[in-house]
C-alpha positions, 0 to 999 in steps of 0.5 A: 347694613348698619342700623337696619331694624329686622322685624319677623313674619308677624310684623312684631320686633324680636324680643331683645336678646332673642336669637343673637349670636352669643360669645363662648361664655354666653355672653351677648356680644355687642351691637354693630354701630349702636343699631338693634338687630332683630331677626325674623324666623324661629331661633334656630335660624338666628346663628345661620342669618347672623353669619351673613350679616357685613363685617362691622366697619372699621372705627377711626380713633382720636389719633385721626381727627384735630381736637375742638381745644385745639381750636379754641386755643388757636381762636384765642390766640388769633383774638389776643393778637387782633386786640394787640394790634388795634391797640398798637393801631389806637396808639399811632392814631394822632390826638390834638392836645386839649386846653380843659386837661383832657390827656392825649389818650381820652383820659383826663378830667372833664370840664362842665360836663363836655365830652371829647368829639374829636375825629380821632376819639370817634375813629378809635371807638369805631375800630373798637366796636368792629373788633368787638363785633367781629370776634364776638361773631367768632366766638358765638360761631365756636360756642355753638360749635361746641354744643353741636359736639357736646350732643352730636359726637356720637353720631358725627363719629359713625357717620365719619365711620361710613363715609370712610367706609363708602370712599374705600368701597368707591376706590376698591371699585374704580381699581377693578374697573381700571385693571379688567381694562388693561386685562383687555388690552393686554389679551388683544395683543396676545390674541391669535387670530383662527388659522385659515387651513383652506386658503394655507394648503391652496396657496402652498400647493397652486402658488395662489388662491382663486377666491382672493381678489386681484387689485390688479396693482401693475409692479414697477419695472426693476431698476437697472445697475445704471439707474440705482447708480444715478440714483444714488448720485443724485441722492449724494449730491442733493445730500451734499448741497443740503447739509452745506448750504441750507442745513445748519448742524449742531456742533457735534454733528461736524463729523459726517460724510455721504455715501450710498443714498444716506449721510452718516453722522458719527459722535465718537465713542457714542453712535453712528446715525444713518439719515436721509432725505428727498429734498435739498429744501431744508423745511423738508424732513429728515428720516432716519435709517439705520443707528450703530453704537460706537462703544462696547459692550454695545447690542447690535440693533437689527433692522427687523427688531421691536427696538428698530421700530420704536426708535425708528417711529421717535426720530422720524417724528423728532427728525420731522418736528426740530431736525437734526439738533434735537436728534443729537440730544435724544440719541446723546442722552439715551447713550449716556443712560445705556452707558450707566446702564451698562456700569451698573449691569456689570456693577451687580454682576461683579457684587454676585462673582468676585467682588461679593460681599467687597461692594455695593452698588447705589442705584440712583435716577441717570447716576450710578453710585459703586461702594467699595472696601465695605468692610473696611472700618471708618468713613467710607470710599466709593465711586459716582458715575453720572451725567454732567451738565457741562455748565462751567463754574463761572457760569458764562456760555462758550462761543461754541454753543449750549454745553452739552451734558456728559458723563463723569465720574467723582471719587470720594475717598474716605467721605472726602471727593478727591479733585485734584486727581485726574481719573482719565476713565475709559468710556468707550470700552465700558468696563467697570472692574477696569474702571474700579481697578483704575480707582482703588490703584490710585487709592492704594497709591495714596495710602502708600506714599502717606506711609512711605512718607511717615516712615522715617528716612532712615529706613529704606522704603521704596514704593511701587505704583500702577496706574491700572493694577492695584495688585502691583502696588506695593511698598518695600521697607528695609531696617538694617541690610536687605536681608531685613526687609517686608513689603506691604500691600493692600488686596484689591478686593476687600482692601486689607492690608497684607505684608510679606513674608508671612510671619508669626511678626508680620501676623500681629503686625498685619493685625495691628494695621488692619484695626486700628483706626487710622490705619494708614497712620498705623503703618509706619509704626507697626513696620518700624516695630516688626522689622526691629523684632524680625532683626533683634530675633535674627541676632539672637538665632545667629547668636546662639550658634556661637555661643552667646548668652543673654544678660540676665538680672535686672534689665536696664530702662530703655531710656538709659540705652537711649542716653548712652546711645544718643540713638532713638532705640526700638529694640536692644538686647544685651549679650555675654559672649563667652569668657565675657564677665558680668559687667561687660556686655554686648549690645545690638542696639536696633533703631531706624537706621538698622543695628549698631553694636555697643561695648556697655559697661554695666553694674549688675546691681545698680543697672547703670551705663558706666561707658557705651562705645559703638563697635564698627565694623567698616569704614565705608560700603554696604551693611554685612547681613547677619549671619554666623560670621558678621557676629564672630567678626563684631565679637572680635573687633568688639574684644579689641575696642573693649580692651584698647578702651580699658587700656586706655582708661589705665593710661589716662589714670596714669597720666599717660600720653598714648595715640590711637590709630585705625588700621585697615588691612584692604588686603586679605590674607589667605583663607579669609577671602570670604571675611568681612572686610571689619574682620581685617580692620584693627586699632593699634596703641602707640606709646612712648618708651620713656613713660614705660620704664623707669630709667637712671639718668646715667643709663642709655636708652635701649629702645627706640621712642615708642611701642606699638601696641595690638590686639591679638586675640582672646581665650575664651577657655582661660578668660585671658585678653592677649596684646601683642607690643612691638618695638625697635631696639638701638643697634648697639642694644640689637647686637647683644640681644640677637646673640641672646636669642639665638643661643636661648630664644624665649618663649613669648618673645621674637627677635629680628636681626633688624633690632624689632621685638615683639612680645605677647602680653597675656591679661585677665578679661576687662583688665590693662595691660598696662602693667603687664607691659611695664612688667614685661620691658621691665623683664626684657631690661632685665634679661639685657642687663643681666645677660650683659653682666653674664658676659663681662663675667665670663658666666655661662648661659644655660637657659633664658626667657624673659621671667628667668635665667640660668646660667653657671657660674662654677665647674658644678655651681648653676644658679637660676633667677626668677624676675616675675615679680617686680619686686621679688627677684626670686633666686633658685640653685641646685641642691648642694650648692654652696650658696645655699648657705647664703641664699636668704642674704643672695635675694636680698642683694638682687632685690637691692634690699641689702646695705651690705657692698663689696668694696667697688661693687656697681650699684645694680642688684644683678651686678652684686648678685653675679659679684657677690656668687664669684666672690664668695664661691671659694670660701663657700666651696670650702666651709661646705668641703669641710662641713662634709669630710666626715659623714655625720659630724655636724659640729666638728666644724660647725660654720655659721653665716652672719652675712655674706662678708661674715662667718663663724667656724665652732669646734666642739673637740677641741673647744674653739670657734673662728670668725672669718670676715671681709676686710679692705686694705689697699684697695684690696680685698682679704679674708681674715681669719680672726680666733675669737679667744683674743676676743671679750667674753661676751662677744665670744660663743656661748661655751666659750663664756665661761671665765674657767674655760681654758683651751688646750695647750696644745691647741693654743701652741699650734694655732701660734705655729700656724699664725706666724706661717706664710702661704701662697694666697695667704699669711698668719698674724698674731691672732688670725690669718689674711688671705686673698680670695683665692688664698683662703681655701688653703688658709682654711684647711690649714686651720681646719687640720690644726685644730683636728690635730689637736683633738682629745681622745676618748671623751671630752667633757664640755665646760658649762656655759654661762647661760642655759643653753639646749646641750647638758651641762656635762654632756660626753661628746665622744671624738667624731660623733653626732652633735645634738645640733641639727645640719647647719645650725651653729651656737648663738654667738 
């Protein structure tokens, strides 16, 4: 015990130290609560004794008790505030004014010594000495406190110390005492009484024992059939007559009806309640029998059971102390706590199975709180079922009667309760994974159409909705065709958001969703974004099959395809199809409202949008899935807007007029029956002749007003665009041109015998056709007039296209013209052809680059080119004959063309030279043959200038016979000879055999010519030998 002194057998204390149990350094550990210890007996008893000894008692710090400051503080404080409100009170005490200059406040002078012995002076010195003495009580109550403590501390802390000690001690007493009775109770109830062996066997064997007592009790006569009926009649009528006149029932116990001796009350989705009574008088109790509920899962109550028994105890005495009203209100309120009961039974079962780790359940007194979608990030859902009152919210009492208390349920919904839902829960067949399904389908259904409605309506979204199954709540969206489409749903369990189909796409996008903080605003982002990647990677798949390539160099900002668009871009990607160069592309352009292709035409260092046209595929009707044909079809009818606009821009830069006009073919030709219907679909470009070709204005026209105009193709191989132009010709033109084409058809051109033509234009990619059409007209004009001239002069057509002619002109002449350049008409004949000779001055003609006319030659270059072939055919025949009569003579003669009207004739043995020319006289035209020695000097050949040249007599004497001679088609004049232009063959031989005649034997000296020249001065030129000239080359003149 604390502070007991120990003293040994003689009576003496121990020695302080002796005996005491030490620590493990040899220390002596402290004495328990201040006491001194001595133990009696020899040392080695002390360690044995001291081991008995209590625990030491368990100390209270500072952190128990208030501090003395504190009081003292508080005192302070209580005396400030008193002494503020006694001056407050000394202030509003009334003073009357005083005559000798005492202030109202007691202070002033005094006058002869007087004092002030006013009411109010004496009432305020009286208030001051009570508040003196009063807190002067205080604080001398305080001070000794404190001296108590100063000295008293110690001890006051041991004797706190034990009297805890004592109070636990009592406590830990009055527990034991408290749990040893209700052991005893307990065990009386599982106590069996001895089992009576004799009496069992002689009741078991002789049906009863002679030493129990017979009370001699006489049974009852049973009942017959009739008496049980009568009984129960009477029992049903007094039934009857008490609950319709005399009873009066709660209303919720309108629902009965009697039968069998008892009434049955019956609350619907709740209970029924069998009663009875003996008496019609209503003072009489009521007793219960029998209780079903009407719900399930409900347990069946047996007759025999504990529970039967205990509830059967509580309403006879409920029935017998307040009736039938507070029976309703005991058996209602215990069906609305077994129905929580229940939910929550089935709450923690669905916590443990399939909705682990996705719920949680909140037990609360009478209520059951069920979370849902734990794992989800943001504020919390979950669902409240309890009881409510039923008290309206205005609070006023219904002509009914008293509300009576119900179940409800409150859902909140991300931490909001949702109110203007209508949850229609089902409690009579209790089911809570029913009734969470029921919630989180009406959840479900919100998050969805908030997304529906964030998306944009553009896009196709249609929305799916169950009321009771949140797995067949979905959402479908669509960008583009149906093909492209993904549906989002949310997993009932754990409220993840899932999308389908799964892709790599569909993945980071399920991702994105489900993180993000606001998922629900996430949705139509995340959608929009992966069914435009889900479309722009099917493009490209489908894309690679036919070919295309992706642009590559510097990407263009999206904001430019924006603004060349006018379109909220998602996604876009530039493709080169084949033969497509640099600066055109094609672009599939993805935004809300699905993909749109566009013609763009770019610069490839700059990164700049020059044109953007959209390339439509159909007028009307649904959007064509993706696929290897849509692309080929888009490709074809992006070539043919493409070219249709470069054309176009030619033309506006030409000042131009020119229509355009969609044409649609609704019905397919073979072969194409599984075609899109933009692959039949093409535009055509009208434009008028006149600003076509370049006509005279005394010339007819020969086509009709316009020219239609067609995309026909591409090659991809020869990167060549080609158009096919169709026309009527007039029906004077068609006649002439029909026969045209069925002796030498060109290649390039068809002609009907209607007068219609069409021609097929071929030009680089992204260049007119402009040109190439003005150029091809130009060459059909051509092919027309020059056909035209053929057969006025009776010249034969070989050959014919719309960039040549071939044609005969002769016996053996055949000449071919070029027309493909516009330009520079080419002329090319065969080899040994006269008009070689003149082929240079022939080009120039037909060009219509030559002053030289013949007298009344047209003004058409191809009418002077076929005028000048027939006109200089015979004397071109003949210098040629001449040329070639003997082999290896190229200068005996050596003929020279100044131009197609002017010719000069050199011999070298003997020396003379000859100037044939075109002369008019009469309106007709001659040939004269001029001998150049009647001529100046300087005007003659370069050998024949020297002033010591003198010809042969005999030459001289023989040309002078030859000039006074007439032949048919031509005669001799003084100095030279006219002939017609059939006559001057014969003239020319006549000449030529005059001057061979004359030709010196042996060898012939030339004279030196006046200047230096390329032949020797005395050069020996033996009589038919090779001149040191070359073919065709004469002496400068």
């Amino acid at each position: 015990m604390p502070g007991l002194l120990v003293t040994n057998n003689s009576g003496a204390v121990a020695r302080e130290g002796e005996g005491r149990k030490r620590t493990h350094d040899g220390q002596l550990p402290p004495t328990m609560n201040g006491a001194v210890a001595s133990v009696a007996g020899s040392p080695a008893h002390a360690p044995a004794q001291l081991a008995d000894l209590p625990p030491e008692l368990a100390h209270l710090g500072p952190e128990f008790y208030q501090p003395l400051t504190k009081l003292l503080q508080r005192a302070s404080q209580e005396t400030f505030n008193d002494l503020s409100d006694l001056l407050h009170g000394m202030a509003n005490i009334p003073t009357p004014q005083q005559s000798n200059g005492v202030l109202a406040n007691g202070y002033g002078g005094h006058a002869n010594g007087a004092q002030d012995t006013s009411e109010a002076n004496k009432q305020k010195k009286l208030m001051l000495i009570k508040f003196a003495q009063d807190n002067r009580a205080k604080f001398i109550k305080l001070l000794v406190l404190t001296e108590w403590g100063r000295k008293s501390a110690i001890d006051i802390s041991k004797v706190i110390d034990l009297f805890q000690f004592v109070k636990g001690e009592e406590a830990a007493i009055d527990t034991i005492d408290e749990r040893i009775e209700q052991i005893k109770v307990w065990s009386s109830v599982a106590r069996q009484p001895n089992p009576d062996i004799r009496t069992a066997l002689q009741i078991l064997s002789k049906g009863k024992a002679e030493w129990i007592p017979d009370m001699g009790l006489i049974p009852p006569a049973p009942l017959s059939a009739e008496k049980v009926l009568n009984l129960f009649k009477y029992l049903n009528t007094s039934l009857a007559v008490r609950l319709n006149v005399h009873e009066k029932l709660p209303r919720h116990l309108k629902n009965w009806h009697v039968g069998s001796g008892r009434v049955t009350f019956v609350v619907d989705s709740e209970f029924e309640l069998d009663v009875f009574a003996f008496s019609e008088d209503a003072s009489k109790p009521w007793y219960f029998l029998d209780l079903r509920l009407l719900f399930t899962p409900a347990p069946s109550i047996a007759a025999t059971s504990r529970f039967q028994l205990f509830l059967k105890a509580q309403l006879d005495a409920t029935l017998a102390n307040a009736g039938l009203s507070e029976c309703y209100d005991f058996l209602h309120n215990f069906v609305l706590t077994h129905k929580i009961a229940v939910f929550r039974s089935q709450a923690h079962q669905l916590s443990r199975a399939g909705w682990a780790g996705s719920i949680k359940v909140e037990p609360v007194h009478r209520s059951l709180v069920v979370q849902y979608w734990t794992d989800r990030p943001g504020k919390k859902s979950w669902l409240e079922i309890g009881l409510s009152s039923g008290k309206p919210k205005n609070g006023k009492v219904s002509w009914k009667g008293p509300p009576v208390p119900c179940l409800a349920a409150r859902w909140f919904r991300q931490g909001i309760e949702v109110r203007e839902v209508n949850l229609d829960l089902d409690f009579h067949n209790l089911s809570l994974e029913r009734t969470l399904k029921r919630i989180i389908a009406l959840h479900i259904g919100h998050h969805l159409e908030a997304a529906r409605n964030a998306i944009s309506t553009n896009m196709t979204a249609k929305a799916t909705f169950s009321e009771m199954e949140p797995g067949d709540c979905s959402l479908g969206v669509s960008l583009g065709g149906p093909d492209n489409s993904t549906t989002i749903s949310l997993e009932p369990v754990t409220g993840r958001y899932t999308l389908k189909p799964y892709t790599p796409f569909s993945a980071r996008a399920e991702h994105n969703i489900n993180h993000a903080r606001d998922p629900v605003a996430a949705i139509g982002p995340n959608l929009t974004q992966l069914l435009a990647q889900a479309l722009q990677d099917s493009i490209q798949r489908h894309s690679q099959q036919l070919g295309w390539q992706i642009r590559s160099g510097k990407p263009l900002d999206k904001d430019s395809v924006k603004q060349a668009t006018k379109l909220d871009v998602l996604q876009y990607t530039l493709y080169h199809p084949q033969g497509w160069n640099a600066n055109w592309s094609l672009a599939a352009v993805i935004s809300a409202s699905g993909e749109s292709w566009w013609c763009l035409e770019t610069d490839s260092r700059t990164s700049t949008i020059h044109y953007s046209s959209q390339v439509r595929m159909k007028p009307s009707g649904a959007r064509a899935p993706i696929h290897r044909t849509t692309l080929a079809s888009i490709e074809r009818v992006a070539l043919q807007q493409l070219a249709f606009w470069v054309n176009k821009r030619a033309l506006v830069a030409q000042n131009i007029p020119s229509a355009m006009k969609t044409e649609v073919n609704l019905s397919a030709p073979s072969g194409t029956e599984n075609m899109p219907l933009g692959a039949l679909r093409g535009w055509v470009l009208f434009l008028r002749t006149a600003d076509l070709l370049v006509a005279h204005s005394d010339e007819d026209p020969w086509l009709e007003p316009s020219i239609r105009v067609t995309f026909h193709g591409f090659d991809a191989d020869y990167v060549k665009v080609s158009h096919i132009a169709t026309g009527t010709m007039v029906p004077s033109v068609a006649a002439d041109m029909q026969k045209l084409m069925a002796a030498s058809p060109p290649a390039g051109f068809t002609f009907h015998e209607n007068g219609t033509f069409a021609m097929l234009l071929t030009t680089p990619f992204g260049e007119p056709m402009i040109d190439e059409l003005k150029a091809r007209l130009r060459d059909v004009n051509r092919l027309r007039s020059f056909t035209t001239i053929l057969q006025q002069r009776k010249l034969k057509l070989i050959d014919s296209s719309l960039q040549q002619v071939k044609f005969q002109y002769g016996k053996n002449f055949k000449a071919s013209v070029n027309f493909g350049q516009e330009h520079n008409i080419q002329v090319h004949l065969s080899a040994g052809n006269p008009h070689n000779r003149i082929r240079t001055f022939l080009v120039e003609i037909i060009n219509e680059r030559s002053p030289f006319f013949l007298p009344g030659q047209e003004r058409t270059g191809l009418d002077r080119f076929c005028e000048t072939l027939l006109f200089t055919r015979p004397i071109l025949s003949t210098l040629t004959g001449l040329e070639n009569a003997v082999p290896g003579n190229l200068h005996h003669p050596a003929v020279r063309a100044h131009h197609i009207g002017h010719y000069r004739i050199t011999y070298a043995n003997p020396l003379c030279s000859f100037d044939v020319k075109l002369k008019a006289k009469e309106d007709r035209t001659y040939w004269h043959i001029e001998d150049n020695i009647k001529r100046q000097p300087d005007t003659r050949p370069s050998l024949e200038r020297n002033p010591n040249h003198k010809r042969l007599e005999s030459l001289q004497s023989a040309l002078n016979t030859l000039f006074s001679k007439q032949e048919q088609g031509w005669f001799g004049i003084r100095a030279g000879i006219l002939a017609d232009i059939n006559g001057i063959p014969n003239a020319l031989r006549a000449l030529h055999q005059t001057v061979i005649a004359c030709a010196a034997g042996g060898a012939y000296t030339l004279p030196p010519p006046i200047c230096q020249h390329r032949i020797p001065p005395q050069m020996h030129i033996p009589l038919q030998s090779t001149q040191p000239y070359p073919r065709g080359a004469t002496p400068r003149s």
